[in-house]
Steps between C-alpha positions, in 0.01 A plus 500: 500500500679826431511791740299809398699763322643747812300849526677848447425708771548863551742590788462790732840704677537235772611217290770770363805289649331124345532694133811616574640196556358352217682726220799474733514143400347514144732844393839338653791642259225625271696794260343770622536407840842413489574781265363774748663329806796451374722169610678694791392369883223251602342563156209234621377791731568777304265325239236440773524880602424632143232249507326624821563842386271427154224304674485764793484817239234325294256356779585906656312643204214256461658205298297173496682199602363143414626150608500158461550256740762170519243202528394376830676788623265715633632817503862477347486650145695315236448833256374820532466859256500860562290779240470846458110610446419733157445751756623555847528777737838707556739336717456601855809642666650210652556343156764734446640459830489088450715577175730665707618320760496197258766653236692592861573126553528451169735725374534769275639280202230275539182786483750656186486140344153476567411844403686371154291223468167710535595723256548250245164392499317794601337548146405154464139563558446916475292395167284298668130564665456469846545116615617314800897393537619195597797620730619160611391160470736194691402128531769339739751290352364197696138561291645572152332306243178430685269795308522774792663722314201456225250531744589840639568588151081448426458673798630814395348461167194435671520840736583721186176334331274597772625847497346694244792812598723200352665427148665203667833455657893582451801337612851508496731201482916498541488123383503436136385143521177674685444699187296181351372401766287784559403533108378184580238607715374798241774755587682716208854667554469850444853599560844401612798680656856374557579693901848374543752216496325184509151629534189607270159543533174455313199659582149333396141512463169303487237728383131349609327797332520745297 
């Protein structure tokens, strides 16, 4: 008898720390991570920093969270994702002030790396009517291969369906093998951007309405 398929749910602030932990384990060495971080001291917790400082800043200004949970695991999540709404309010104060003391542990090299990598795919989706963005998306490295990552996937399509304010939903990958992956599941590649040594990025879009 097979099990039923596992539910996405959406996640509120206090399960902040479960989805940091998993795109700690699903964005390990991933090139923009290790690209902003650089490969100087305990580079696992550097990573992990950067990470808390993107989940924070996003669920700060509104930014739904959804989940999926390991099997017979209750509560654990095996994969989680992180979007921007079409529209959302300006960032209250302490957004700037999360930035802040972030980039302090950080580094200045690593928010100048950073700040390179933004750039280079800050016109990626200027053309583009309002829609939702997929921030992050991580299945750990224990669940890859078992359709998580698919699941949340429809779930974000699904959102941006059921929002007339929305033309459908961007994201951004660093990995190239990613880029089919996602045109798989209906998304085009609407532009591309080498950022440094070792590291590019593509920026890409399902469109659910016109």
């Amino acid at each position: 008898m097979s099990l039923p398929a596992l539910p996405v749910d959406c996640l509120f602030e206090d399960r902040l720390d479960d989805v940091v932990d998993v795109f700690a384990d699903a964005f390990a060495g991933y090139p923009v991570m290790r690209f902003t971080v650089g490969s100087e001291g305990d580079v696992e917790a550097r990573e992990r920093r950067l990470l808390r400082l993107f989940v924070t800043r996003r669920v700060v200004r509104g930014g739904p969270m959804y989940g999926v949970a390991e099997k017979h695991a209750g509560h654990n999540l095996a994969g989680a994702m992180l979007l921007t709404l079409p529209v959302e309010p300006d960032p209250p104060a302490e957004v700037a002030q999360i930035s802040e003391e972030a980039w302090r542990e950080l580094g200045d090299e690593a928010r100048r790396r950073y700040d390179a990598y933004a750039v280079a795919g800050s016109t990626f989706f200027t053309s583009l009517p309002l829609h939702h963005h997929l921030n992050m998306i991580g299945v750990r490295r224990a669940h890859k291969g078992a359709g998580l990552g698919g699941r949340l996937l429809n779930a974000a399509r699904t959102l941006a369906e059921d929002d007339p304010q929305s033309a459908g939903v961007s994201l951004t990958t660093e990995n190239p093998r990613n880029v089919d992956l996602y045109q798989h599941f209906g998304y085009e590649v609407v532009g591309h951007a080498a950022v440094g040594p070792g590291l590019e990025t593509w920026g890409m879009f399902l469109r659910v309405r016109r």
